[in-house]
C-alpha positions as a Markdown table, in Angstrom:
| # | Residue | x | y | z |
|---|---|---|---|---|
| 1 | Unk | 0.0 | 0.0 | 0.0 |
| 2 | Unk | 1.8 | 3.5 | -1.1 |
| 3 | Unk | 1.0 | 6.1 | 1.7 |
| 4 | Unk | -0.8 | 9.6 | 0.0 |
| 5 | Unk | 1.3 | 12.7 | 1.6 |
| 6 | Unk | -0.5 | 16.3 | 1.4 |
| 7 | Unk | 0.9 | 19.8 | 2.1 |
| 8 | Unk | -1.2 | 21.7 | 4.7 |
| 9 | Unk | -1.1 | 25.2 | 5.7 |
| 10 | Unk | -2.2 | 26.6 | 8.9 |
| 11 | Unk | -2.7 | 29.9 | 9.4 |
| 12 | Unk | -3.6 | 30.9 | 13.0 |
| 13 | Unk | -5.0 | 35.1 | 13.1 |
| 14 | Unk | -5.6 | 37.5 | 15.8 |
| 15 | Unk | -7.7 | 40.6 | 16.0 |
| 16 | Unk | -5.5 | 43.1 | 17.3 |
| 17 | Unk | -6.6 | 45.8 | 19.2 |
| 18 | Unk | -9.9 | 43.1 | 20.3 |
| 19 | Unk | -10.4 | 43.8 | 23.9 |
| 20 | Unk | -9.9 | 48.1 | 23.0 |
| 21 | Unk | -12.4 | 48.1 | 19.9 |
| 22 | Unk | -15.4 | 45.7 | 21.9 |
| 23 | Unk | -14.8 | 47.6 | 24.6 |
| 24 | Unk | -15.8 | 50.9 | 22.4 |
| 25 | Unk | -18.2 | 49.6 | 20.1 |
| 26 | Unk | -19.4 | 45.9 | 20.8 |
| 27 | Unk | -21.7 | 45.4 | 17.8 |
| 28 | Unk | -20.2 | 47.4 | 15.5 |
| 29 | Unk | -16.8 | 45.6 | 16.0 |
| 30 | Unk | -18.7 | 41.8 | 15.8 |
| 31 | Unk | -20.4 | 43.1 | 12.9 |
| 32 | Unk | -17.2 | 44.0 | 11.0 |
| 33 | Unk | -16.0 | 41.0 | 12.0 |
| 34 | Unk | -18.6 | 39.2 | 10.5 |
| 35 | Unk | -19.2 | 41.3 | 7.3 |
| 36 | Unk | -15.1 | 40.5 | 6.8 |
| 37 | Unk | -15.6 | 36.6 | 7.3 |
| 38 | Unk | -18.4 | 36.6 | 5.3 |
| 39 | Unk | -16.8 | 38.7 | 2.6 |
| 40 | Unk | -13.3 | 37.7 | 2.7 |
| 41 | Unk | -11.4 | 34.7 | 5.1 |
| 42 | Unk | -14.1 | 32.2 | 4.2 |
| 43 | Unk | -14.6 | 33.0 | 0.2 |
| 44 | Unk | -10.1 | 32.4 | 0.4 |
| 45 | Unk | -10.9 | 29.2 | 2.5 |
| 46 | Unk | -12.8 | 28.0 | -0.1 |
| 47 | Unk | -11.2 | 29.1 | -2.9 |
| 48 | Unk | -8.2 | 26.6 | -1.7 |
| 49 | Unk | -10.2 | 23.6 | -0.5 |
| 50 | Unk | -9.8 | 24.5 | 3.1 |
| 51 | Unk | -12.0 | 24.3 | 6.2 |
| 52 | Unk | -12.4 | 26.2 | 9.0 |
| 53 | Unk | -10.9 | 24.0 | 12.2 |
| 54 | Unk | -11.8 | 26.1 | 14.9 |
| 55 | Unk | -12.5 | 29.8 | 16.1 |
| 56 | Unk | -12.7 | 31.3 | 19.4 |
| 57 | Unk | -14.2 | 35.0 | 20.0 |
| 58 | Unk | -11.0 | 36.8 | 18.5 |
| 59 | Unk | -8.8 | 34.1 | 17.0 |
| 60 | Unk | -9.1 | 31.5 | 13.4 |
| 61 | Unk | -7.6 | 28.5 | 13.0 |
| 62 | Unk | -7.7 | 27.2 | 9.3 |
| 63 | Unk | -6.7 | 24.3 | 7.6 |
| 64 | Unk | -5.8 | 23.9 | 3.9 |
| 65 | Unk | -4.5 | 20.9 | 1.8 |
C-alpha cells in the first residue's frame, strides 16, 4: 500500500486591538468582524479547499491541503 502525503497550511489570526475596539463599540466591532468573514477569510478558504478548524471570540484557526 503506497502512503498519499498532502501539504497543509495553517494559518492561525488575531484581532489586534480586540479587547480596545469591543470595549468601544461591541456590535459594531462583531459586525465588522462578520461582514469581513463573510466577505473575505471564508470565500479564500474555499477558494483553496480549506475548512475552518476552529474559532474562538477573537482568534481563526484554518486548515488547507
Amino acid at each position: 500500500m503506497t502512503a498519499t502525503r498532502r501539504l497543509a497550511a495553517i494559518l492561525a489570526a488575531d484581532v489586534a486591538g480586540y479587547a480596545r475596539l469591543i470595549g468601544a463599540d461591541e456590535g459594531g466591532t462583531l459586525q465588522a468582524l462578520k461582514a469581513i468573514r463573510a466577505e473575505l477569510i471564508d470565500p479564500t478558504i474555499t477558494a483553496h479547499n480549506g475548512r475552518l478548524v476552529k474559532t474562538t471570540v477573537s482568534n481563526r484557526l484554518r486548515h488547507t491541503y
